[in-house]
VOGU-3710 file (C-alpha; in Angstrom, 3 decimals, decimal comma):
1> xxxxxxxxxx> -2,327/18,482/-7,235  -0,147/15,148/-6,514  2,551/13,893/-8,925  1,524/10,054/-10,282  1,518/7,985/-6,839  3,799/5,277/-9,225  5,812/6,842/-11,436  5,564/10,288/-9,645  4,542/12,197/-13,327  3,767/15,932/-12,561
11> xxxxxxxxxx> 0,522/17,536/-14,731  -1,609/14,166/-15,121  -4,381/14,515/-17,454  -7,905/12,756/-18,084  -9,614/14,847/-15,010  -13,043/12,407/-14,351  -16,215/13,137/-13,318  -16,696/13,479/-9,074  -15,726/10,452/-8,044  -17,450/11,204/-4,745
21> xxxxxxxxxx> -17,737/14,484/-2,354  -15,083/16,682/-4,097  -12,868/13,606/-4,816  -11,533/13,503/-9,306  -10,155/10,829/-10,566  -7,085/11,702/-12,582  -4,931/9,729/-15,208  -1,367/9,651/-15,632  0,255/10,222/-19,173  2,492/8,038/-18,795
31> xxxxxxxxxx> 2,038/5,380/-17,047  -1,659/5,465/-17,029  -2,391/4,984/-13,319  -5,731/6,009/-12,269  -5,708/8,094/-8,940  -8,480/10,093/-6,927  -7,129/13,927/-5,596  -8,643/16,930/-4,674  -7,448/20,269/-3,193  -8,466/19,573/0,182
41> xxxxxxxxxx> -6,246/16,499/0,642  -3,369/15,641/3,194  -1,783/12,696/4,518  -2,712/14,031/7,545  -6,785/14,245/7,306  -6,486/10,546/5,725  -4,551/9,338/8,167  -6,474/10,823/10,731  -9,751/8,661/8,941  -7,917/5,592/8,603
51> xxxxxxxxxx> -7,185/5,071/12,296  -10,446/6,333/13,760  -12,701/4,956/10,946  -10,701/1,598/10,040  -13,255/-1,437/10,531  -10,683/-4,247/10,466  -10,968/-4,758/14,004  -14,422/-5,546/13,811  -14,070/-8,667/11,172  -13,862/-11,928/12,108
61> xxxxxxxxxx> -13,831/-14,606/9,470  -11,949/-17,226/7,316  -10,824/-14,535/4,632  -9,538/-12,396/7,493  -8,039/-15,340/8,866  -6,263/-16,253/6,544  -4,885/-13,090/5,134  -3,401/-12,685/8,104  -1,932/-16,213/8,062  -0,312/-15,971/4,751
71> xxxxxxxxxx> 0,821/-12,308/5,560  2,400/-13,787/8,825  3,868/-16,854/7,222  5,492/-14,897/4,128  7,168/-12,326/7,184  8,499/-15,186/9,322  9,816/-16,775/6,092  11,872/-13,299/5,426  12,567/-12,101/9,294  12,825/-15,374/10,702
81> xxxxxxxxxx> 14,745/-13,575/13,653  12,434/-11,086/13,985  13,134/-7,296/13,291  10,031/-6,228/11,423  7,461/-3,734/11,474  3,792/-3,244/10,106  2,588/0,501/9,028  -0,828/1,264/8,795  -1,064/-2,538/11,013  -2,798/-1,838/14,130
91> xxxxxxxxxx> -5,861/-2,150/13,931  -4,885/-5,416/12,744  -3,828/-9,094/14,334  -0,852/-9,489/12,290  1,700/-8,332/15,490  -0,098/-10,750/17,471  0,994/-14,053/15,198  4,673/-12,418/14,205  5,318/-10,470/17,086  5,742/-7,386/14,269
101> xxxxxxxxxx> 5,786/-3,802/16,006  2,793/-1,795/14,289  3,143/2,123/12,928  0,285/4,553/11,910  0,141/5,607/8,500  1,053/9,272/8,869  3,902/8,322/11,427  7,812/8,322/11,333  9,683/5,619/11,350  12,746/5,920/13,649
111> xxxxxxxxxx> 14,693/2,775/13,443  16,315/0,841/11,242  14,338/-2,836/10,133  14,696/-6,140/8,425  11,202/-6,010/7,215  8,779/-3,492/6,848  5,091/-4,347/5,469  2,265/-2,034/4,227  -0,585/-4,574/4,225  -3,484/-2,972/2,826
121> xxxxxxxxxx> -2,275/0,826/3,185  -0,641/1,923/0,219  -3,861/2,436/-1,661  -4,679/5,035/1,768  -1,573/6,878/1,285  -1,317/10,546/-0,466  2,167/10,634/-0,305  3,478/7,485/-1,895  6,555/8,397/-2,602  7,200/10,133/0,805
131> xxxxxxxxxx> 6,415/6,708/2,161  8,913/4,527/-0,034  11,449/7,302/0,438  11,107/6,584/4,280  10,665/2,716/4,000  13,809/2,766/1,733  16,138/4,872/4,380  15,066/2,481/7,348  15,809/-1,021/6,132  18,491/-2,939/6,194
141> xxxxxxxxxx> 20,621/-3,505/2,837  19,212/-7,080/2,683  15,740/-6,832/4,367  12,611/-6,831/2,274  9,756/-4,781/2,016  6,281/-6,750/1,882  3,174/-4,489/-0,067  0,062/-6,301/-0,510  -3,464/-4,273/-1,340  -6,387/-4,479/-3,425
151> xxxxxxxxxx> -5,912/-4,286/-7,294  -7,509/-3,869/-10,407  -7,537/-5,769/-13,648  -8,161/-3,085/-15,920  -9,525/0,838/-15,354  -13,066/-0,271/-17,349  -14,401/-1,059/-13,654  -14,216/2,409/-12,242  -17,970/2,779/-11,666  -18,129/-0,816/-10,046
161> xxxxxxxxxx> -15,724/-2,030/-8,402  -13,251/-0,458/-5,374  -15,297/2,728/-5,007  -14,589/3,690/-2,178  -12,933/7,265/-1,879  -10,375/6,278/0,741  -8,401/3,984/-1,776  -7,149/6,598/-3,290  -4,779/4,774/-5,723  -6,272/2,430/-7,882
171> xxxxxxxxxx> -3,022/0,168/-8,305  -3,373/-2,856/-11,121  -0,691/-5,584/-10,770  1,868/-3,781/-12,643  1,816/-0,640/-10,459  3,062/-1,865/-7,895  6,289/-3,463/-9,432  6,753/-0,126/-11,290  6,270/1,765/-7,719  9,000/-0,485/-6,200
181> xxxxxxxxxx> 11,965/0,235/-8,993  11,411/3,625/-9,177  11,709/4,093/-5,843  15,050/1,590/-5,645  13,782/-1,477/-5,232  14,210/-4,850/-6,945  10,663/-7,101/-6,840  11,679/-10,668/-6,345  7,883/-12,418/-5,445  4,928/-12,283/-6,181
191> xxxxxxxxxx> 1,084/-13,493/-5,582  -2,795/-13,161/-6,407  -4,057/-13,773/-3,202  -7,555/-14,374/-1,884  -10,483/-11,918/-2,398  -10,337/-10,368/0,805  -13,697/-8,236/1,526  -14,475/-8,418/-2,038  -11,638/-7,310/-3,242  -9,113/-8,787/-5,579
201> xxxxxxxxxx> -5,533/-8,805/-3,987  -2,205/-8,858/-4,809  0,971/-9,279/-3,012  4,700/-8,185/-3,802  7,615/-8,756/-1,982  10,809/-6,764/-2,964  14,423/-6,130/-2,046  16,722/-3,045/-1,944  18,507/-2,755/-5,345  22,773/-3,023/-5,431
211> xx> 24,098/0,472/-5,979  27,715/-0,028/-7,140
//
């Protein structure tokens, strides 16, 4: 069983009913973060899903649009000289406005960056803190880090809304920030963005933190 995907809390409690297949939902006792594990799970067979089975490519609309729009205009605000990169990103258009260079979810990154964005992949990610523990020792002491997902207002929802078993963190608002300063980061923006496929979103933008 995973630690807490935020506040990486070993033994959570509060094991759910199925949430689908052989998927449990699981609460942490401290912060409270609801997250979906079972024994089966790697980073590698959800990786493996979320670039054969990711359906981005196929939508075309105004909500797409203009996620991509704001994403893009918030990363050429940051990187205005380029020197960015987009994980989980390539099934989407986002490189194609910024010029961003794209990574898959399970892979390495192997250079150094003045912005790195997870656009609606952290909630896909088993490994959380493997992944901010990778962003963190590939960007540059002032580039930014750009996370933006689905999120949820309260844990009352769980039969309702966001049930589908590859969002496997069920971040509200607040998780995010927390996953950003543990994991030595300062948040410095924020936004509620658009529903984008029916899904409420949220947007954080944060810095490395000053070590003395």
């Amino acid at each position: 069983m995973r630690n807490c995907p935020v506040c990486d809390t070993p033994n959570s409690t509060g094991k759910e009913k199925h949430y689908i297949e052989k998927w449990l939902v699981y609460s942490c006792h401290r912060c409270m973060h609801l997250y979906l594990d079972h024994p089966e799970a790697s980073q590698e067979s959800l990786s493996h899903y979320y670039l054969t089975n990711q359906t981005d490519t196929d939508l075309v609309g105004p909500d797409t649009e203009a996620r991509i729009a704001s994403l893009a205009k918030a990363v050429n605000i940051l990187t205005p000289n380029g020197g960015g990169i987009d994980i989980g990103g390539r099934s989407s258009n986002l490189h194609l406005v910024t010029g961003m260079k794209t990574l898959g979810p399970g892979e390495e990154l192997n250079d150094m960056y003045n912005t790195i964005v997870l656009s609606h992949t952290m909630e896909h990610i088993y490994d959380v803190h493997g992944m901010m523990k990778m962003i963190h020792n590939h960007l540059n002491k002032t580039g930014h880090v750009i996370i933006e997902g689905p999120y949820w207002n309260d844990y009352t929802q769980i039969g309702t809304y966001d049930v589908h078993w590859q969002h496997i963190n069920k971040f509200r608002m607040q998780d995010y920030n927390v996953l950003l300063y543990v994991n030595g980061f300062i948040p410095i923006s924020d936004d509620i963005l658009p529903d984008y496929r029916g899904f409420k979103c949220y947007r954080v933008v944060g810095k490395l933190e000053k070590t003395p």
